[in-house]
C-alpha positions in Angstrom: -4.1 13.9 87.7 -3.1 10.8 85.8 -6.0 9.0 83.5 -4.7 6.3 81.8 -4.0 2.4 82.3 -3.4 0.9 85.3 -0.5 -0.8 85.8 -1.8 -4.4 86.0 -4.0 -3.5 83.3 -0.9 -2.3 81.4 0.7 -5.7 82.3 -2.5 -7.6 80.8 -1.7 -5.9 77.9 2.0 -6.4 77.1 1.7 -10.1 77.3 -0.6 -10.2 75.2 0.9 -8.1 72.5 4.4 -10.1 73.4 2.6 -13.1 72.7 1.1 -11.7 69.2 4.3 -10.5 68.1 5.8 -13.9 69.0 3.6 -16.4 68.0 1.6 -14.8 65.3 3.9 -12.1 63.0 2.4 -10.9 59.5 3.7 -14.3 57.9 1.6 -16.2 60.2 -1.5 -14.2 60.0 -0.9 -14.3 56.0 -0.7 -18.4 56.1 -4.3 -18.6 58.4 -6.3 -16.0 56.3 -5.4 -18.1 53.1 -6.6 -21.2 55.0 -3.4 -23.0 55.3 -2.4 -22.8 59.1 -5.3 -24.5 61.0 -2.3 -25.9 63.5 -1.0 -22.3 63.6 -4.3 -21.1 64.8 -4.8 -23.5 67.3 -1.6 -22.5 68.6 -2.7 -18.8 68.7 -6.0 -19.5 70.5 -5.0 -22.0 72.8 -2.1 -19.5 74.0 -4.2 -16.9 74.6 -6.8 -18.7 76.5 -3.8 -19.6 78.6 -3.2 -16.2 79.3 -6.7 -16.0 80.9 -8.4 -14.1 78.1 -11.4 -16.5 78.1 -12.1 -15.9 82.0 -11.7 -12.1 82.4 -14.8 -11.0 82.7 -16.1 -13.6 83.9 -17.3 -13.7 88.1 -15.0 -14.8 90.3 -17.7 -17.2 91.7 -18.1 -19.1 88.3 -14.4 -19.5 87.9 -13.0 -15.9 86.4 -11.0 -12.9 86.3 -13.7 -10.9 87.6 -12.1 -7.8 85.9 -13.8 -5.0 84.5 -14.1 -3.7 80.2 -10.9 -1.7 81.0 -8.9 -4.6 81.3 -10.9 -5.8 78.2 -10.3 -2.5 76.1 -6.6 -3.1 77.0 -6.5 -6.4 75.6 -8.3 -5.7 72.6 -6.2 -2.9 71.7 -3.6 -5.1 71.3 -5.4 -7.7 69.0 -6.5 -4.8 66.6 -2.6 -3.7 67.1 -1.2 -7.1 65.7 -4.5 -8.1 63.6 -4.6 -11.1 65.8 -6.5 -13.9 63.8 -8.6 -14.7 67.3 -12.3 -14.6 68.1 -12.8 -12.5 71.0 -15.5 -9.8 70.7 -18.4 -12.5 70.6 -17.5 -15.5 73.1 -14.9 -13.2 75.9 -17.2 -10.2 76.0 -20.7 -9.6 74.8 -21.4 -13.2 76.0 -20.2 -12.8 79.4 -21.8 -9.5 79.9 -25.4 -11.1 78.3 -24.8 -13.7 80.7 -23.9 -11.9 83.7 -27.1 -9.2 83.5 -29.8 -11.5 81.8 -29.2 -15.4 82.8 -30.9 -17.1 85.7 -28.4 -18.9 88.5 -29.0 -21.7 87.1 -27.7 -20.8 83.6 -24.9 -18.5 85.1 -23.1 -21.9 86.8 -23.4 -23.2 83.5 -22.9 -21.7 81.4 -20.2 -18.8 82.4 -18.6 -22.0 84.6 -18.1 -23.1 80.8 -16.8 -20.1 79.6 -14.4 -19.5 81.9 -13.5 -23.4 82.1 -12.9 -22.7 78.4 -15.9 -26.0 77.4 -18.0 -23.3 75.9 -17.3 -20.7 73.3 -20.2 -18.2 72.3 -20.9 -16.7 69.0 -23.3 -13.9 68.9 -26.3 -13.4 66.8 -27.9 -9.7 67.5 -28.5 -8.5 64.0 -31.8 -8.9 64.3 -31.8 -6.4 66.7 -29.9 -3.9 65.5 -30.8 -3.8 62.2 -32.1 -6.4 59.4 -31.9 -7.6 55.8 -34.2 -8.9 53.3 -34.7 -12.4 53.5 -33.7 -12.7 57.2 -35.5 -12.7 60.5 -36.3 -14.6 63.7 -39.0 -16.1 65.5 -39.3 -17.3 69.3 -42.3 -19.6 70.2 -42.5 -21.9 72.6 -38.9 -22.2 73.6 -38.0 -22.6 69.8 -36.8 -20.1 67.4 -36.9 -20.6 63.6 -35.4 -18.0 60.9 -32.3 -17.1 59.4 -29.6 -14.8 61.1 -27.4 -12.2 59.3 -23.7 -11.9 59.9 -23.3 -14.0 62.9 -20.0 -13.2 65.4 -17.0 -15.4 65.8 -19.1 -18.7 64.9 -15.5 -20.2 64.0 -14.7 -22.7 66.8 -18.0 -22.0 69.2 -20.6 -24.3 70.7 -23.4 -22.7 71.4 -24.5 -19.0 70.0 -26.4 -16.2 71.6 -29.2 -15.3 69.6 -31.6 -12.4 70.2 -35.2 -11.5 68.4 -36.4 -8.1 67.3 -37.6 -7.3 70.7 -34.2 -7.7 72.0 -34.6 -10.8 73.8 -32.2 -13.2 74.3 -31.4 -17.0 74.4 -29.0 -19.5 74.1 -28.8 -21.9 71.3 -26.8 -25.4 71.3 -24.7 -24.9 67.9 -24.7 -28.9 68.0 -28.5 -29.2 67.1 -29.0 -31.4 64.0 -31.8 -28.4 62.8 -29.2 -25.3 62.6 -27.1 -24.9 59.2 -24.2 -22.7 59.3 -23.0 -20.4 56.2 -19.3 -19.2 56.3 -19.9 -15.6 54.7 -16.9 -13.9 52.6 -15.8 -10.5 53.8 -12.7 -8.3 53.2 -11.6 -8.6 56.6 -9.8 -12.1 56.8 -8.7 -12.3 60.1 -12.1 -13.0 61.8 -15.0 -15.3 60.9 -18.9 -13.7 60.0 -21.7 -16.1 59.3 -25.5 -16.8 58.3 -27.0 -18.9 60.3 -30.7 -21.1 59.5 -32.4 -22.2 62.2 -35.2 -24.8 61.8 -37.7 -25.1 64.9 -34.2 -25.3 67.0 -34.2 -25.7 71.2 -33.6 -22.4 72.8 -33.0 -21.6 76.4 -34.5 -17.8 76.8 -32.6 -15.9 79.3 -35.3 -14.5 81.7 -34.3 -11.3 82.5 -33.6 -10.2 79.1 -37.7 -10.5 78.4 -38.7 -8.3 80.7 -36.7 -5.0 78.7 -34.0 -4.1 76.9 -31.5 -3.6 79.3 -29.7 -7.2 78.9 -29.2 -6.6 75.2 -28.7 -2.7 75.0 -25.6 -3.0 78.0 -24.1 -6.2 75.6 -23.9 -3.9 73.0 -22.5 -1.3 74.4 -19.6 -3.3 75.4 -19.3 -4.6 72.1 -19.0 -1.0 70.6 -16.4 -0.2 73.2 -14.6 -2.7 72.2 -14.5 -2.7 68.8 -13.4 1.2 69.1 -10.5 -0.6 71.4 -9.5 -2.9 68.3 -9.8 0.5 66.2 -7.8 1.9 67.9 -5.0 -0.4 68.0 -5.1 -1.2 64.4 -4.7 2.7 63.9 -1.8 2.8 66.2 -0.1 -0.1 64.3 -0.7 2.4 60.6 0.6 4.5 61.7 4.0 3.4 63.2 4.0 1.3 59.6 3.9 4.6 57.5 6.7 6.5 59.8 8.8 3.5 59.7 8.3 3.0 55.6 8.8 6.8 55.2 12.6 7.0 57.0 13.4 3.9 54.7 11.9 4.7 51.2 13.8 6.8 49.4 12.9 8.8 46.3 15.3 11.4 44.4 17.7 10.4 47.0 15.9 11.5 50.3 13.9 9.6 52.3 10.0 10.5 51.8 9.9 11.5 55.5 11.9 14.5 54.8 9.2 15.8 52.7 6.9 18.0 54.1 3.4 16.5 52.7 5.0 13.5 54.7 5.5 14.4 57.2 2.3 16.2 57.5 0.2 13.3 56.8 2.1 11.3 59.6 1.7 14.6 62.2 -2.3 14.8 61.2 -2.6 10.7 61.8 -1.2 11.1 65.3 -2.8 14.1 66.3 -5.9 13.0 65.7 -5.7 9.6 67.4 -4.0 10.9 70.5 -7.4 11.8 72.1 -9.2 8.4 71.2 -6.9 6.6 74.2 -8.4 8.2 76.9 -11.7 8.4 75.2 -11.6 4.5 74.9 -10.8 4.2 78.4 -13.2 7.1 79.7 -15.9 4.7 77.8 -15.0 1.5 79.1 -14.7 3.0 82.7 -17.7 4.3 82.3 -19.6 1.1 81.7 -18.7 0.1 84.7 -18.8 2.8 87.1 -20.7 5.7 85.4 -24.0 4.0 84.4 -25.7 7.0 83.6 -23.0 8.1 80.9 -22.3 4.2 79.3 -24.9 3.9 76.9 -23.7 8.1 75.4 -20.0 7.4 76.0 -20.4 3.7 73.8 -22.4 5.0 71.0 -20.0 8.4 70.8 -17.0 6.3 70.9 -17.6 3.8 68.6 -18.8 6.3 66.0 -15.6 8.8 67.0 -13.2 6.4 66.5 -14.6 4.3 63.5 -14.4 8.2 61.9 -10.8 8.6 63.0 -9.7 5.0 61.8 -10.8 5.4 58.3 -9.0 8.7 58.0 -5.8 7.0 59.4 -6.3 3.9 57.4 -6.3 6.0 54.1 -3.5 8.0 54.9 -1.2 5.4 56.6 -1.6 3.4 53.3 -1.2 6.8 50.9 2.2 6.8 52.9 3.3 3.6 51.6 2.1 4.8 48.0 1.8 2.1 45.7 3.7 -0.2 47.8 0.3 -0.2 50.4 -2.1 -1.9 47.8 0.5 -5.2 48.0 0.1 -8.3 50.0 3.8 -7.6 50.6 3.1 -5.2 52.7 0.4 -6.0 54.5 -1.2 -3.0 55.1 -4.8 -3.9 54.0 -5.1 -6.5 57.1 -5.0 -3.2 59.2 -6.9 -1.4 56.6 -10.0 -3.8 56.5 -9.7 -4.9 60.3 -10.7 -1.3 60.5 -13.6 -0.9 57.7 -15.3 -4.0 59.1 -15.0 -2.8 62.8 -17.0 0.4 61.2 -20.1 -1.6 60.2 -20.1 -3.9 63.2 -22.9 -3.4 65.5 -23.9 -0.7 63.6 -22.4 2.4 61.8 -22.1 5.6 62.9 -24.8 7.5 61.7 -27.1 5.1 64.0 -24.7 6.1 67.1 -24.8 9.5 66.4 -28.5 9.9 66.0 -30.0 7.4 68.3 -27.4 6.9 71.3 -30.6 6.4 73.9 -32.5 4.2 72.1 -32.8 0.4 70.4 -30.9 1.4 67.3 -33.1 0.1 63.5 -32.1 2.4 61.1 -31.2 1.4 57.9 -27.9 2.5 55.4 -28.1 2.4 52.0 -28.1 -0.5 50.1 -26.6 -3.3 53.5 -29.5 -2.9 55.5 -32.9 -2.8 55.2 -35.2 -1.5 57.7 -38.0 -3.7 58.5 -41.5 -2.4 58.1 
């Protein structure tokens, strides 16, 4: 029996990556991340939303694809493939999925009518939830919420931002409130925008369902995980193609490094071990859908199995290019911190590992500090 893509999902998929590999090639992605192709970006986002990125998970009745996380695993394996400089995680899936499980009628026409209309673009705010830092925290009272937010999703370009308390409910907050400051935060991965976020005695619009338990919040996160394995993966992929192609061009004591056999062992570990994260990624995101009882295991697993595997590749894919992969000529560190960030998103894998059933706090080392 074939498990594997469908071919319309496949389809999804190659236009997308077509698209990347047109519009935004390693020169492209070099000129955004050093701040000097805002036009550029705009072209990248604006051509992708065209491609119906914005609207795919999105109901049919509020305007969208109606498609399930397959089709969104597919797509994001191709942004992690080509590093795309493109916010998709935050506004294309964990907000439609909040929205879909935890938002009244009323705030499903519209707000997921704006989503797929492309009007409104979600960042997401969950830290709180998952884990916290010193000096940060939230507070929702009477249909305000004050405190400062940690590491804030794909605020680059949104309007409003999902934010959820401790407790793991969740509401919507207009970004355009005179009472919210936003801090652009510095990370290694360039290609993707994290922020802090202050809120002073701000408006928020509680979505109802999400205050009665954690299911709203715990079934947005496991998409997110699936899909930042997805991106994982991808970038992995991408490595590795990189190191065979560098090693049947360099040449040292006139042979080409791929005829050595540390090589070409390296190269034959990389793809052995990734081999079995496609159909994991896709067992996961099928699962989310259609096996309810296995989602919340299968996101949890995945995320931490393939965060493992990338980091592996990552090392070894650059090793391949020897000195050659520390350079900006290259380009191999996009790939290489796409994947180390993806790690400590949503939580790393230690939490998945040890708490795959439940509301994951637990602290790591010196990043994250458990509340008391």
């Amino acid at each position: 029996m074939y498990f594997g893509l469908s071919e319309d999902q496949l389809f999804f998929q190659d236009n997308v990556s077509r698209f990347l590999e047109d519009h935004a090639p390693l020169d492209v992605i070099k000129k955004i991340t050093e701040g000097e192709g805002q036009n550029l970006q705009k072209e990248i986002d604006s051509g992708l939303v065209n491609l119906g990125i914005n609207g795919l998970l999105v109901p049919e009745e509020y305007g969208g694809l109606d498609l399930d996380l397959l089709f969104a695993a597919a797509v994001s394996q191709s942004l992690g493939e080509n590093v795309a400089p493109f916010s998709f995680l935050g506004p294309y899936v964990m907000a439609p999925i909040a929205l879909s499980h935890g938002a009244s009628d009323e705030q499903k026409r519209k707000y997921l009518t704006g989503i797929a209309e492309n009007k409104i673009k979600f960042a997401i705010g969950f830290s709180e939830f998952i884990s916290a830092r010193n000096g940060s925290g939230i507070t929702f009272k009477n249909n305000k919420v004050n405190g400062k937010l940690m590491f804030v999703l794909d605020i680059e370009g949104a309007t409003h931002l999902l934010v959820a308390d401790e407790s793991g409910c969740i509401g919507v907050v207009d970004l355009a409130d005179q009472n919210i400051e936003i801090v652009n935060l510095t990370t290694v991965d360039k290609t993707r925008s994290y922020s802090e976020v202050i809120l002073d005695d701000v408006s928020i619009d509680l979505l109802e369902k999400s205050l009665k338990d954690n299911f709203v919040i715990n079934k947005t996160i496991d998409a997110g995980r699936i899909i930042l394995a997805a991106d994982s993966l991808g970038a992995s992929s991408a490595l590795i193609s990189k190191a065979v192609e560098y090693s049947k061009e360099r040449k040292q004591f006139g042979r080409t490094i791929g005829s050595f056999q540390a090589v070409k062992h390296m190269c034959a570990e990389m793809a052995a071990d990734l081999e079995p994260c496609y159909a994991f990624v896709w067992h996961a995101a099928h699962s989310f859908d259609n096996i309810p009882d296995e989602s919340r295991l299968m996101s949890c697993h995945v995320k931490s199995h393939v965060s493992d595997v990338s980091k592996v590749i990552a090392k070894k894919a650059t090793e391949v290019h020897g000195g050659m992969g520390f350079t900006d000529l290259m380009g191999i560190h996009y790939w290489f911190k796409r994947i180390g960030v993806n790690r400590q998103n949503l939580g790393l894998s230690l939490i998945h590992i040890s708490e795959p059933t439940r509301p994951e706090r637990i602290a790591y080392a010196v990043l994250w500090v458990k509340k008391k």
